[in-house]
C-alpha positions in Angstrom: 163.9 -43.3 -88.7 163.7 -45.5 -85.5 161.1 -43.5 -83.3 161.7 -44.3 -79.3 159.2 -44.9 -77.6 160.7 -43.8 -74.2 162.4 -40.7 -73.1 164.5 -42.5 -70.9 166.8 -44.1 -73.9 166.9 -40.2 -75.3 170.2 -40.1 -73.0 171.2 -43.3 -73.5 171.3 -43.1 -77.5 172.8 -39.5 -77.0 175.7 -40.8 -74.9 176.6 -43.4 -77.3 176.9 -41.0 -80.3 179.0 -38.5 -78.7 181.3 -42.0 -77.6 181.4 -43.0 -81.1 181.8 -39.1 -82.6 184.6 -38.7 -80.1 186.1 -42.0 -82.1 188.0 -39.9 -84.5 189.7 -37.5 -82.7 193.2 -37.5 -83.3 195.5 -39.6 -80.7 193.1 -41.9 -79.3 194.5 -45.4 -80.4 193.2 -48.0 -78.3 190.3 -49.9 -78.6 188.4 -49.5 -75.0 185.0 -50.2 -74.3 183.0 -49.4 -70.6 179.9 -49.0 -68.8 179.2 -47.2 -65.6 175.5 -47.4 -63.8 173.9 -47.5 -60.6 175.7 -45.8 -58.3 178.0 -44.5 -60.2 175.7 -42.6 -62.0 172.9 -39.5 -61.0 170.1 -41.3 -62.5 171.2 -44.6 -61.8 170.7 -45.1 -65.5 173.5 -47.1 -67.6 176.1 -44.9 -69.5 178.3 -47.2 -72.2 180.8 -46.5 -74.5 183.6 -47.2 -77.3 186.4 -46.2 -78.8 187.1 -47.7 -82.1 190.6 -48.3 -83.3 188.9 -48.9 -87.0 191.1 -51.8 -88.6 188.6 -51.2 -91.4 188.8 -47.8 -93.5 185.4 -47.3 -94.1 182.8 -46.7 -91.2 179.9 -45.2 -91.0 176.4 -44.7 -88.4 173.0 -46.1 -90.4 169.9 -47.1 -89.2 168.7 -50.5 -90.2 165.6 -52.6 -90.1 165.2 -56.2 -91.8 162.4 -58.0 -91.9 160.7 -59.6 -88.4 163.9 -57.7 -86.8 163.9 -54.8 -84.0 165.2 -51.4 -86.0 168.8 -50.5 -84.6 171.5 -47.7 -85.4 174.8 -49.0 -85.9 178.2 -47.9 -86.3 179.3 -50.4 -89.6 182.3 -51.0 -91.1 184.0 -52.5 -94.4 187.7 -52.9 -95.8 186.3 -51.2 -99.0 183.9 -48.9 -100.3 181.0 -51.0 -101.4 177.9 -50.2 -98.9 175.7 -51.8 -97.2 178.8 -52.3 -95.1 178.7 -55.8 -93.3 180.7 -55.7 -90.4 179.4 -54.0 -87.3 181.3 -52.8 -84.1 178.4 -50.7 -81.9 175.0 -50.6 -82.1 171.4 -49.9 -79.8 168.3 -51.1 -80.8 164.4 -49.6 -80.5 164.8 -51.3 -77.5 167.5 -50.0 -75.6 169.7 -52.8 -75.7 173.2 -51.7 -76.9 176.3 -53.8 -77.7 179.8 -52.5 -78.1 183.0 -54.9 -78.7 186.7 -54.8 -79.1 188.8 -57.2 -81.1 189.8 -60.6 -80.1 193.9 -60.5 -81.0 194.8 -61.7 -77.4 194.6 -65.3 -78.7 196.6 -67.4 -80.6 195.3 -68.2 -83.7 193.2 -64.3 -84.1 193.8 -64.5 -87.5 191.0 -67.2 -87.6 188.1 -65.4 -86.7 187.0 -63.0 -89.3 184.9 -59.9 -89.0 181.9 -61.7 -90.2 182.6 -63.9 -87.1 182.8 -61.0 -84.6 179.6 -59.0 -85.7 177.6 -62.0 -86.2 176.5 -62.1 -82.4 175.8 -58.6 -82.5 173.7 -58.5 -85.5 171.5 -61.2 -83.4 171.5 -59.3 -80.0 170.4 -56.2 -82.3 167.7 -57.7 -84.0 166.4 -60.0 -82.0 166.5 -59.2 -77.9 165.0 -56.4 -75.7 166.9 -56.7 -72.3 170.4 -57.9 -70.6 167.8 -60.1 -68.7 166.9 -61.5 -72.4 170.4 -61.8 -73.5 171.4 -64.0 -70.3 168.5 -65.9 -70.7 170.0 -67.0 -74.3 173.5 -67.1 -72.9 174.4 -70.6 -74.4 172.9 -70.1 -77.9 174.7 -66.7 -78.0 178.3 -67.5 -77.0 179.2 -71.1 -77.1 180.0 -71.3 -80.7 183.6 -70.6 -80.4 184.0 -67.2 -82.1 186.3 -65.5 -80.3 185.0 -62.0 -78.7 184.9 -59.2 -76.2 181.2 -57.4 -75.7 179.7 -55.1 -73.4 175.5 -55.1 -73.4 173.7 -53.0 -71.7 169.9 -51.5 -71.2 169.1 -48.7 -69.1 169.9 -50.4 -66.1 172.1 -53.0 -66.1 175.5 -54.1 -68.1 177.3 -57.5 -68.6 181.0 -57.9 -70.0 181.0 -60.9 -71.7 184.4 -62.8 -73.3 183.8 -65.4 -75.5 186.8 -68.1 -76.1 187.9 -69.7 -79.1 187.5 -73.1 -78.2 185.4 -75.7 -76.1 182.2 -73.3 -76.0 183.9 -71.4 -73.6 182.6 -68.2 -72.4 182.5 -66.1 -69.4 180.2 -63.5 -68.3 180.6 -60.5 -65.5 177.5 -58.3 -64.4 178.1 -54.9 -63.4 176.0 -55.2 -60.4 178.6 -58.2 -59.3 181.6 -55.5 -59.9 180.8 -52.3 -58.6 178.5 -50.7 -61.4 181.4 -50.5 -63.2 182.7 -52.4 -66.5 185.6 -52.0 -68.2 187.6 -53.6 -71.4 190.2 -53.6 -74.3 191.7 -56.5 -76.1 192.6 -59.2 -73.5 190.7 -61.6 -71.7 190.9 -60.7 -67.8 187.8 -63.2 -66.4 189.0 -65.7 -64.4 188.1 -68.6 -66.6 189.8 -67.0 -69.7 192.6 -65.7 -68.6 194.8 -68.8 -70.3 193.8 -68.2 -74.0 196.1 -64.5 -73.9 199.0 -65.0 -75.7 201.5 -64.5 -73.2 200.3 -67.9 -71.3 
C-alpha cells in the first residue's frame, strides 16, 4: 500500500478515483480528460480527471511498485483476461504527479501506434518523476519519439496538456497557468502546431 506522505495529495488521489469510478456509469461515451487549478479552484490546489471510453474489456485500479521506481496506483487495462494487465490509461504516483490520456485516432495512420506505444510514456512519468516542473525539464526525452498521444500531468499545483505527433518529434505543450487554470481534452489535436495531423486536414 503506497503510504502519502502529505495530506495535501489526500484530495487529490480522492478526486481522481471518484473520476475514474464515475467511468462506468451508463451513457458516458467519450473519452474527455481535464484539469482545473488556481483560481478556479478554493484551495488553489489542482483537480484532474478522465473518463475512459475502455477500448479494452478488461480494467482494473492496482497499485504497483518495481524495482528503483516511485510506487503509483493505476487504472490498467488488457484486451484479455491474463493479469498483470499492461496497458495503462491513468495513474498518480507517491509523488503526486498524475497522468491521464485519451487516444490518439485523430491521425492518419492511428492504427500504427499500439497501446504498448501510448502507456509507454506514462509508465515513465509514473515511475520515474516527482513534479510538472520535472516532467518539462525532460520534455525532449519524453515526447519526441513519435508515438502519437494526448496527456494531461499534473501535481498539486500546476497542469500541462501535452499532444505528441506522429512524426518529426513533434510535440506541443500548453500550461494551465498560460490558459486560464483551466485544461481541457478528447481525441483531436487543437494546439496550434498540431492542428494539421487531424484527419480532416
Amino acid at each position: 500500500m503506497i503510504k502519502i506522505k502529505y495530506k495535501r495529495y489526500y484530495r487529490l488521489i480522492n478526486t481522481i478515483i471518484t473520476i475514474i469510478l464515475l467511468l462506468y456509469i451508463n451513457g458516458i461515451t467519450a473519452c474527455t480528460t481535464f484539469a482545473i487549478q488556481g483560481i478556479n479552484t478554493t484551495t488553489g490546489d489542482t483537480y484532474i480527471g478522465k473518463n475512459r471510453d475502455a477500448l479494452g474489456p478488461y480494467q482494473h485500479l492496482a497499485v504497483r511498485k518495481d524495482k528503483d521506481a516511485i510506487p503509483y496506483l493505476g487504472l490498467f487495462y488488457s484486451k484479455n483476461n491474463k493479469k498483470p494487465y499492461p496497458y495503462i490509461s491513468a495513474g498518480i504516483n507517491q509523488s503526486g504527479l498524475t497522468v491521464v490520456q485519451n487516444e490518439s485516432v485523430a491521425i492518419y495512420n492511428y492504427q500504427h501506434f499500439t497501446n504498448k506505444d501510448q502507456s509507454t510514456v506514462i509508465y515513465t512519468i509514473l515511475k520515474h518523476y516527482k513534479s510538472v516542473k520535472d516532467v518539462i525539464a525532460a520534455q525532449k526525452l519524453l515526447f519526441s519519439n513519435n508515438e502519437a498521444n494526448f496527456l494531461i500531468i499534473a501535481d498539486h499545483k500546476n497542469a500541462i496538456m501535452v499532444e505528441v505527433g506522429n512524426k518529426g518529434g513533434k510535440y506541443e505543450i500548453l500550461n494551465a497557468k498560460n490558459n486560464n487554470d483551466i485544461l481541457f481534452h478528447t481525441n483531436h489535436y487543437v494546439l496550434p502546431k498540431m492542428r494539421q495531423l487531424n484527419t480532416w486536414y
